[in-house]
N, C-alpha and C positions, 0 to 999 in steps of 0.2 A: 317603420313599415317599408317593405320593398313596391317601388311603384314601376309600371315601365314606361309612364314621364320623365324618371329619375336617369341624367345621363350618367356616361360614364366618367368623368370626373365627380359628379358629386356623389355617385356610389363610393368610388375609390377615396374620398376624403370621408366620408361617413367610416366607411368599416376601418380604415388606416389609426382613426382618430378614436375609433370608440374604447377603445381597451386605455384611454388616456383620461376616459371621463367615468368612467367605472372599472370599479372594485369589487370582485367576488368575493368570495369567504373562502374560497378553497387558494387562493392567490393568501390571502393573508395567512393563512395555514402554513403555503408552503415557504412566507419569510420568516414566519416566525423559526419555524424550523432549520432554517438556515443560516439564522441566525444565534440558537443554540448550537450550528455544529461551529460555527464562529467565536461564540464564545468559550468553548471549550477547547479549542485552538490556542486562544489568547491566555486561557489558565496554563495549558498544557507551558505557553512559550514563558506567562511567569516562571514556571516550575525551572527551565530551562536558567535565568535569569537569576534567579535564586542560588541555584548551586551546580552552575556552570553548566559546560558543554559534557562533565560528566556524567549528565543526565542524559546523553546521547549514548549510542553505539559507538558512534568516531573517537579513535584513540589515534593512535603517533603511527601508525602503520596507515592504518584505513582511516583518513582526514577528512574524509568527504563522503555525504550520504546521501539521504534522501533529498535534502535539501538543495546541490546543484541536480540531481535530478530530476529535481521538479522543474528550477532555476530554468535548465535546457530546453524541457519539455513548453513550460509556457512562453518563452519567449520566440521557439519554433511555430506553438501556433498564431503568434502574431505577427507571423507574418501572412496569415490569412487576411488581413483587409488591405493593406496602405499599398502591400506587393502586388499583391491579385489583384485587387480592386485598382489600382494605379494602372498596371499591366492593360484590363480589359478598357479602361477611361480613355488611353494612349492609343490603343488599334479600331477605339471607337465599336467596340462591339455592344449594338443597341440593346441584346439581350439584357446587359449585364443588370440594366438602372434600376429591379425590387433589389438586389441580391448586396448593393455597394454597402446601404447603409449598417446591413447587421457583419460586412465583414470587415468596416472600417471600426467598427465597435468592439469586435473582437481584438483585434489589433489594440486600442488603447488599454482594455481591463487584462486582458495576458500581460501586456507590457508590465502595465503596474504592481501586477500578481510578483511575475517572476521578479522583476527587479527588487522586490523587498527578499528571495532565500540565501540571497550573496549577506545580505544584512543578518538574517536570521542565523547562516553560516558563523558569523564572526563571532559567537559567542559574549562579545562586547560591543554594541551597535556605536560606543562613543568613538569607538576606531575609525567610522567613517572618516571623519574630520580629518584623522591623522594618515589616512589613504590618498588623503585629497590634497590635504596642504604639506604633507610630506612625503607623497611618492614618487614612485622613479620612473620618467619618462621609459625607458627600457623596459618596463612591466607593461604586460599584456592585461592585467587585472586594471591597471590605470586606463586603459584603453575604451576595456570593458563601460568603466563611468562615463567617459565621453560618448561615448557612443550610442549605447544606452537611452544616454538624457537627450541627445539630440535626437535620437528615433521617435525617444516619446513626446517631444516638444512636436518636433515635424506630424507627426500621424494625431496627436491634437488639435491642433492648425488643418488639416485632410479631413477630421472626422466633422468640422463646426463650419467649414468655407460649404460646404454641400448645404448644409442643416438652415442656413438664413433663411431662405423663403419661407423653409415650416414651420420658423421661429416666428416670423409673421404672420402668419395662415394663423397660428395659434394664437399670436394676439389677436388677431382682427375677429376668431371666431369665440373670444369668450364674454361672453355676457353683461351687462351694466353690474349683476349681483356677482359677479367670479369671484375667485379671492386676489384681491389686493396686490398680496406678495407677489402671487403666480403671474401675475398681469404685469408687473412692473419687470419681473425676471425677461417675462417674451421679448417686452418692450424693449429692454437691454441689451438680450441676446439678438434680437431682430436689425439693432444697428440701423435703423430708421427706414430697413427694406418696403420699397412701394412698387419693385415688379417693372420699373423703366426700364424700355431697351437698353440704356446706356449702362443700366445695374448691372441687365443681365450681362452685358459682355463686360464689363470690370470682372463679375463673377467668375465667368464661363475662362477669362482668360488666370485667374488666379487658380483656379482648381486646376487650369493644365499645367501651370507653372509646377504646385506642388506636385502634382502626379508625376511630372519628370525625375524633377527634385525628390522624390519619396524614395525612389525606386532604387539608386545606391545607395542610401542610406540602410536603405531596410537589408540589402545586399551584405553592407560592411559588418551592420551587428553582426547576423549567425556566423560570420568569416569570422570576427573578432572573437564571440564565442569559445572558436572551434581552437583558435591559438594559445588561450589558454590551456586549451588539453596538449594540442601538436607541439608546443612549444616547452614539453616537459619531457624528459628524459626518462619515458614508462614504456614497458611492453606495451604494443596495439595504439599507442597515443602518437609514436612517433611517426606521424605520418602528413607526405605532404598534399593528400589527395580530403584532407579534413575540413575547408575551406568550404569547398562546390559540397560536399557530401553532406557537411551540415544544409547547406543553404537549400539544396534538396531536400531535404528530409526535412524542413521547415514547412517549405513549400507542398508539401504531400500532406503533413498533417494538419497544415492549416484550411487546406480544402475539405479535408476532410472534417474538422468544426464546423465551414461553415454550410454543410450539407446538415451535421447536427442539429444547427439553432436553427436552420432556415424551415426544418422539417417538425420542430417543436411550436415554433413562433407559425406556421403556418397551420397548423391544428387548432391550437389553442385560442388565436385571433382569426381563424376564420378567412386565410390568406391565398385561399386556393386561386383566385381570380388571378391573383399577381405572382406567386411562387409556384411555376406550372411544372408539369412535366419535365418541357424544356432546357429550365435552369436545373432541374437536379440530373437529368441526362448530359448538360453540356459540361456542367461540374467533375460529373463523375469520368466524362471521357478525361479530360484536364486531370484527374486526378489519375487516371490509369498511364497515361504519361511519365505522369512524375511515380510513378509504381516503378514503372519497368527504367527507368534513368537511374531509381534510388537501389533495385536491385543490381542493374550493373556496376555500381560504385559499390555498394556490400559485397560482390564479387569480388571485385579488383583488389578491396580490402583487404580480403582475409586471403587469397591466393597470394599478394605479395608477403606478408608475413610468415605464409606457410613457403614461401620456397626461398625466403632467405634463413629460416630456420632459426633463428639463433635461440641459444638455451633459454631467455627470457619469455621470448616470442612464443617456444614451443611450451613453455607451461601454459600459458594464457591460451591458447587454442585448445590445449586439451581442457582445460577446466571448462571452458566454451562448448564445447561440441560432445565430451562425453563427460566433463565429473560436476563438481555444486552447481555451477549455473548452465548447464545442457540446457535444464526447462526454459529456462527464462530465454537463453538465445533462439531454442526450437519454434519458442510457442511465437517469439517475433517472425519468425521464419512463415512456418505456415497459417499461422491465425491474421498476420499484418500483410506480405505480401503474396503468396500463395491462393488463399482463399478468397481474400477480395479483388484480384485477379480475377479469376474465374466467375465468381458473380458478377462482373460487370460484362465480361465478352459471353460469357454463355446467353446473355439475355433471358435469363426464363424467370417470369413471375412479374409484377409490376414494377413497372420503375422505381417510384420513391421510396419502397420497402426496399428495394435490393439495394441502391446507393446508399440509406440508411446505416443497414446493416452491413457494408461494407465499412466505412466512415467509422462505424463506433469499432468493428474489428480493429481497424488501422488505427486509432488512435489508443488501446489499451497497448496495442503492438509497441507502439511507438515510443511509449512511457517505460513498456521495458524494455526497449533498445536504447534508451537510453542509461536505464539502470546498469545494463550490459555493458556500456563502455564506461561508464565511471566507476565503477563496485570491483571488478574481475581485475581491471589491470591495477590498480592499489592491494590487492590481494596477492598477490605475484610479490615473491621474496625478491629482491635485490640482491642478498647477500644468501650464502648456505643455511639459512634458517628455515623456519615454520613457516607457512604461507599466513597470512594476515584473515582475519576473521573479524567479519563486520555482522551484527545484526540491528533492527533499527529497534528502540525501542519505544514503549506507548507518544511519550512525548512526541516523537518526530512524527509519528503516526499521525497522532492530535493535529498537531501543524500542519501535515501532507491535508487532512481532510479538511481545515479550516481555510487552508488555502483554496481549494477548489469547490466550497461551499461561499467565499467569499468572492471566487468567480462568477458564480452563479447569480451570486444575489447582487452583485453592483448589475449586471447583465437585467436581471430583472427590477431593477429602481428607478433604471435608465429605459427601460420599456415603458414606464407608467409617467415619462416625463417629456417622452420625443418620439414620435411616429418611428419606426424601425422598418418603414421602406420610406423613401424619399420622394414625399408625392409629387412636386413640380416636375422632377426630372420623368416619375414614368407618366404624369400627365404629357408633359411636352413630346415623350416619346408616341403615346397614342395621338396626337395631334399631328403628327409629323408620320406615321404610316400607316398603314390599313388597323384596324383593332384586329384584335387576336380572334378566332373563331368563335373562342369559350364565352369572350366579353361581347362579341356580339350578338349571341344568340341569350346572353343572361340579359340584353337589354329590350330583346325582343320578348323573350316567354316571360320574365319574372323569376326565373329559376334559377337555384342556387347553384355556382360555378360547383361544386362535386357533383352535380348531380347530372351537370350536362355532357362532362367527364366521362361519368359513368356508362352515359347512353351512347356517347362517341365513341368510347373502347368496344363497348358490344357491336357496333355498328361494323365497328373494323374488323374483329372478332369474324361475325357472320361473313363479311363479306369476302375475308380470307378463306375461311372452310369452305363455299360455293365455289369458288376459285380449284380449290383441292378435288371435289365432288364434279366439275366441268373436266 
């Protein structure tokens, strides 16, 4: 029960923590289900396992399919936590502290997603080993594993240095009856956290250390990424502008994820008080940024290739712009940065609707720009022959969706296990400046943050039309 004795830290650790102590039925619905498209992923990939990679589309012409372009795709959007979240931690922007923990999160389950389609790629996962202990420093693919692993080690280390206090909070608030296991987990993961000055500044100074330390690292992967493509002898790959282009376009979809999960997790938990307006307007200007930086580099792209012209170059543009893959380049064109353009500067309609719907535009976009640069230039003859012909078939299918059903669901396992805002940091931030309007007036009336939302917008509403009417 909402009382208005109740301050605002123990509101914000009641709603933060409830979705940790309860369990819906429509929550267990939706893993089950997620985990059947999981498990049908995993049959699809025996299938694959069984009688090779000729259970794919990819032949000796077209190598490569859906699987590095998932690969690309998720590992672009993780750069939504360690980069961003790192970025905002370093210029101190107070805003930032609901928003750190779900996009340092995003950041670890992309990492892990993507780094398993290079695996699924190989058709024989025991090659790892012989990648590892037999490759050649001069490969970019070897690169690829160092790098990789050290992103995911670093942004694991980023995502658990924030997390101690609440790993404490959560031991100290569970009960003499808790479960056992669960108590002894906090206990371990809390590292004997008791909230001493001296804690907090070991802390305070190890999370800047990483935030520095995050930052080229998370930098080097998409660059390393990108070398893999630039560093092959393909129409549209050869290119030295591939580096910053990835890293943008990382950076653009990763925002736009975490405008995704920030506007799901703030529905469904009740998070209106802490995921305001603000963060999803600050987000999306951040995100319109990286729009029009990602569109100048798409420029520069294809204007260098069309004016050196060469015969390879000029298949690949035409298949691009008007024959098999027009759709897939056009629909990135106007559905990814065209249209969420525009809804973000026209301003018309509510905020979190129109950043939403920006967000998911841009990242369907996204998925097929990059299908667009991996599919089209493997298609392109090398020699006077037939252009190359790729179609995916069910398998890879099965695995495209198992993979991003198995995004979802580590995303939602890790919900029901660790607060997905970080309550010391935006306790210490309300303690440290005025409360927000919303939070002060839900501690006055009793009333629920949308609804005082609600009354503020009309307020503002009204007060604009008299303005027009004077």
């Amino acid at each position: 029960m909402r009382t208005r004795a109740e301050s605002y830290e123990q509101r914000l650790e009641r709603v933060v923590l409830n979705p940790l102590s309860q369990t819906t039925r429509g929550y267990k619905l939706f893993v089950l289900s997620l985990l059947a498209v999981v498990g049908w992923g995993l049959y699809a990939y025996y299938i694959q396992l069984r009688y090779g990679l000729g259970a794919t589309g990819m032949r000796d012409v077209v190598m490569w399919g859906l699987y590095l372009v998932n690969f690309v795709f998720f590992i672009g959007i993780s750069h939504a936590g360690t980069l961003i979240s790192a970025i905002l931690r370093v210029t101190q922007a107070g805003w930032r502290t609901p928003v750190t923990r779900m996009a340092e999160l995003i950041t670890v389950v992309a990492i892990s997603i993507g780094a398993l389609m290079p695996l699924i790629d190989l058709g024989r996962p025991e090659r790892v080993w012989e990648l590892i202990a037999f490759g050649r420093f001069q490969s970019p693919l070897l690169w690829d594993i160092v790098s990789i692993t050290s992103y995911l080690t670093g942004s694991l280390i980023y995502l658990y240095l924030p997390t101690i206090p609440d790993f404490a909070l959560m031991r100290d608030r569970l009960g003499y009856y808790a479960n056992p296991v669960k108590r002894l987990i906090y206990t371990v993961l809390a590292v004997g956290w008791r909230g001493t000055p001296e804690q907090h500044r070991r802390l305070e100074k190890a999370i800047g250390i990483m935030a520095i330390t995050i930052i080229p690292i998370a930098i080097s992967v998409h660059t390393v990424v990108s070398y893999v493509f630039s560093m092959t002898l393909r129409p549209g790959w050869n290119s030295t502008v591939f580096g910053i282009y990835f890293v943008i376009g990382a950076i653009f979809s990763g925002i736009a994820s975490i405008l995704i999960v920030m506007a799901i997790f703030r529905k469904f938990y009740h998070l209106e008080e802490y995921l305001t307006e603000r963060h999803f307007r600050n987000l999306g200007y951040l995100m319109l940024v990286a729009l029009f930086i990602y569109l100048y580099l798409t420029f520069g792209e294809y204007l260098t290739v069309a004016y050196k012209m060469q015969v390879e170059e000029k298949h690949l543009l035409e298949t691009l712009f008007v024959g098999s893959n027009a759709l897939w380049f056009w629909f990135f064109v106007i559905a990814g940065l065209v249209i969420p353009a525009l809804i973000i500067i026209l301003r018309k309609g509510p905020v979190i609707p129109r950043m939403v719907i920006a967000a998911v535009l841009i990242n369907i976009a996204m998925w097929i720009k990059r299908f667009a640069i991996v599919i089209p230039s493997l298609q392109v003859p090398l020699m006077p022959f037939d252009f190359g012909a790729y179609y995916p078939t069910w398998v890879e299918w099965s695995i495209t969706a198992g993979a991003f059903a198995g995004f979802i669901l580590i995303f939602a396992i890790f919900a029901k296990l660790v607060p997905l805002i970080s309550i010391w940091e935006v306790a210490e931030g309300a303690r440290e400046t005025p409360q927000p309007r919303v939070a002060t007036l839900v501690e006055q009336s009793g009333m629920k943050p949308e609804e005082i939302e609600a009354l503020l917008s009309k307020a503002v509403a009204e007060k604009g039309r008299s303005r027009v009417e004077q």
